[in-house]
C-alpha positions as a Markdown table, in Angstrom:
| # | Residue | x | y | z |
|---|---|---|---|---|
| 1 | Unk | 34.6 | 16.4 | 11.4 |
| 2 | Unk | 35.2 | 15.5 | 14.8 |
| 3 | Unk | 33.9 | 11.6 | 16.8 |
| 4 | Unk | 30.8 | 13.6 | 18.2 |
| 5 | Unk | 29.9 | 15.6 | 14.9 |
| 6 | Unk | 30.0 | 12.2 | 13.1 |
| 7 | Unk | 27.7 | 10.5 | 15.9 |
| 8 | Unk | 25.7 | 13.1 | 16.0 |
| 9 | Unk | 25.1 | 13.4 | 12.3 |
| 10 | Unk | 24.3 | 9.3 | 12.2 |
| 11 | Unk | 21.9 | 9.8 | 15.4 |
| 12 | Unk | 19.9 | 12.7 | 13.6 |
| 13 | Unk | 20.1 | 10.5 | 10.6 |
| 14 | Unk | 18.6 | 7.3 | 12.9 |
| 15 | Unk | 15.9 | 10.0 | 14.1 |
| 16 | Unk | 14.7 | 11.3 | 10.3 |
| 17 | Unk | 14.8 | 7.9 | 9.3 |
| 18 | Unk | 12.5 | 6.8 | 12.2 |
| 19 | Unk | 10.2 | 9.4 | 11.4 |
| 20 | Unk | 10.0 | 8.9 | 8.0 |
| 21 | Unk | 8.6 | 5.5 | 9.0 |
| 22 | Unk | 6.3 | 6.3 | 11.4 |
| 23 | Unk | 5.1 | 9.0 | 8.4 |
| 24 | Unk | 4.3 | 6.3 | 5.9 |
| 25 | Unk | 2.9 | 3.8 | 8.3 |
| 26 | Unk | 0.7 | 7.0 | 9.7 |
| 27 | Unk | 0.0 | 8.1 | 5.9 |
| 28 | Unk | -1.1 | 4.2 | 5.0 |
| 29 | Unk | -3.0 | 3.5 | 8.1 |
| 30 | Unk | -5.3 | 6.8 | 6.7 |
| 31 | Unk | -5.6 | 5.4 | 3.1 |
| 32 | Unk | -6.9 | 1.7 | 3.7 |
| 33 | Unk | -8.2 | 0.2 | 0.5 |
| 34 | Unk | -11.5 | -1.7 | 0.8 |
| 35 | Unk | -10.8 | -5.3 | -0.7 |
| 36 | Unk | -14.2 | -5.4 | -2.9 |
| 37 | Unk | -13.4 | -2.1 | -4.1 |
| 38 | Unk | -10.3 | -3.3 | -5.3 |
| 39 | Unk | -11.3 | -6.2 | -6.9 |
| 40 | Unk | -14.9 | -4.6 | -9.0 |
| 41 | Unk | -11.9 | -2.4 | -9.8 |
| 42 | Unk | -9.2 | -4.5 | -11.1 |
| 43 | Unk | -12.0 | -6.1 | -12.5 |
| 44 | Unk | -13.5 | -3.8 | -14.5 |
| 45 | Unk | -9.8 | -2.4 | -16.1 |
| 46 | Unk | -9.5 | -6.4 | -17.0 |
| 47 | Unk | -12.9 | -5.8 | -19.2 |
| 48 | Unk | -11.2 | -2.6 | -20.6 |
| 49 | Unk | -7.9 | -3.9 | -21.7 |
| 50 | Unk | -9.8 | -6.6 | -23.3 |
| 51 | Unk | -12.0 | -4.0 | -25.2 |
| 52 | Unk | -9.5 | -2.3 | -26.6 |
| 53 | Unk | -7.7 | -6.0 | -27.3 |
| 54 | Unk | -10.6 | -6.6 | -29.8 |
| 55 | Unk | -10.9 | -3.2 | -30.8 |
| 56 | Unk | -7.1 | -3.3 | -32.1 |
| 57 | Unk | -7.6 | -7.1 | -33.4 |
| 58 | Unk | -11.1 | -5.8 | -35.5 |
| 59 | Unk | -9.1 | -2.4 | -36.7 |
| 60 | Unk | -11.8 | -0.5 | -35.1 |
| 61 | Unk | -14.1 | 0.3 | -31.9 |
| 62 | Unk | -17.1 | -0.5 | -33.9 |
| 63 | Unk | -16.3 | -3.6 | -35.0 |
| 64 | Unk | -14.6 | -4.9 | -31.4 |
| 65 | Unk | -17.8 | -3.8 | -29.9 |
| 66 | Unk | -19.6 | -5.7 | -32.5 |
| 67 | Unk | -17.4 | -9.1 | -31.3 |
| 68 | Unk | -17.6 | -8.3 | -27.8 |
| 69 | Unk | -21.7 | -7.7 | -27.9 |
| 70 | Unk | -22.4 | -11.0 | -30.5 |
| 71 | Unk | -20.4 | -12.7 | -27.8 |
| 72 | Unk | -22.2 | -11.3 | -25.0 |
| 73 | Unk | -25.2 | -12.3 | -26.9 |
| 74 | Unk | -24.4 | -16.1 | -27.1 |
| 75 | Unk | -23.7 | -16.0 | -23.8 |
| 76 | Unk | -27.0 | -15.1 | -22.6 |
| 77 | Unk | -28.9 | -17.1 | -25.3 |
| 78 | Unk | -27.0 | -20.1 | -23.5 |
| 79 | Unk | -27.7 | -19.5 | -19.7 |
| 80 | Unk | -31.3 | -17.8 | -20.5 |
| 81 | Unk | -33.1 | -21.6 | -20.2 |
| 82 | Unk | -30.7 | -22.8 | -17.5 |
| 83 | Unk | -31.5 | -19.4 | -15.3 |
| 84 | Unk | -35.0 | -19.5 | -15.7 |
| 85 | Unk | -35.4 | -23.1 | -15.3 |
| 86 | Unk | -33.5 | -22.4 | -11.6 |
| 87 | Unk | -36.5 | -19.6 | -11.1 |
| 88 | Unk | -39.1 | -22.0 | -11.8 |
| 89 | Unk | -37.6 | -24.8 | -9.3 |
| 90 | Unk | -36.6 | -21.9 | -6.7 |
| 91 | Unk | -40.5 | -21.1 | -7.2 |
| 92 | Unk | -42.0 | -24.0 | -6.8 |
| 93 | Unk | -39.6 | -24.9 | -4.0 |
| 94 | Unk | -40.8 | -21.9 | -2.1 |
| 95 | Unk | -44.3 | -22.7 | -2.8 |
| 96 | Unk | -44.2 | -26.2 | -1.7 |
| 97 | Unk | -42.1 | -24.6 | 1.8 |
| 98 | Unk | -45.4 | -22.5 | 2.2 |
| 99 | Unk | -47.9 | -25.0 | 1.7 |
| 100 | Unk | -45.8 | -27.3 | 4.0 |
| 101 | Unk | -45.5 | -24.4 | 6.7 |
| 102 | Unk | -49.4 | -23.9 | 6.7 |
| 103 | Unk | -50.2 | -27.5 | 6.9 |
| 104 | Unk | -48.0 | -27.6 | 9.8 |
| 105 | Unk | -49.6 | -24.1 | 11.6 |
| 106 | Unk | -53.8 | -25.8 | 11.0 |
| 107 | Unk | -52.6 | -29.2 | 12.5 |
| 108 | Unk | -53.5 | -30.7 | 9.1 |
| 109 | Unk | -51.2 | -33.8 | 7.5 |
| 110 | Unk | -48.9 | -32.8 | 4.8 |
């Protein structure tokens, strides 16, 4: 091959390559992930490798589901009280923001 086949070969090279690029950046510019997606995604495959971590530890699907629901359970026996002791205060908070507001509107002393 002659000097000018060889630097025209690299400068057609230099061009696909360019291109190429530009393709990818073009092809990744039109698939943008959305950052909560991603993450109630990651998320949830988390929660299945974990299910089938206590299905293999228990020997079966039954028996991890068991585990996983009895934990579930204690779980929500534990943060039942607190969570509906933060409703009653939110409540009442609300209530006492109303009474305040009205007071305020008829002139009257709170």
């Amino acid at each position: 091959m002659s000097r000018a086949e060889q630097l025209d070969v690299k400068e057609t090279q230099a061009e696909l390559r360019e291109a190429y690029e530009r393709g990818r950046k073009d092809e990744r510019a039109s698939r943008k992930r959305h950052p909560i997606f991603m993450t109630f995604t990651f998320i949830a495959a988390i929660c299945g490798v974990a299910l089938l971590a206590l299905a293999a530890a228990n020997g079966s699907f039954t028996r991890g589901g068991d585990v996983a629901d009895q934990s579930l359970q204690a779980a929500v026996t534990k943060a039942e009280p607190q969570v509906r002791d933060a409703a009653d205060k939110a409540g009442q908070s609300l209530r006492d923001a109303g009474q305040a507001a009205k007071a305020k509107a008829t002139g009257a002393p709170s």
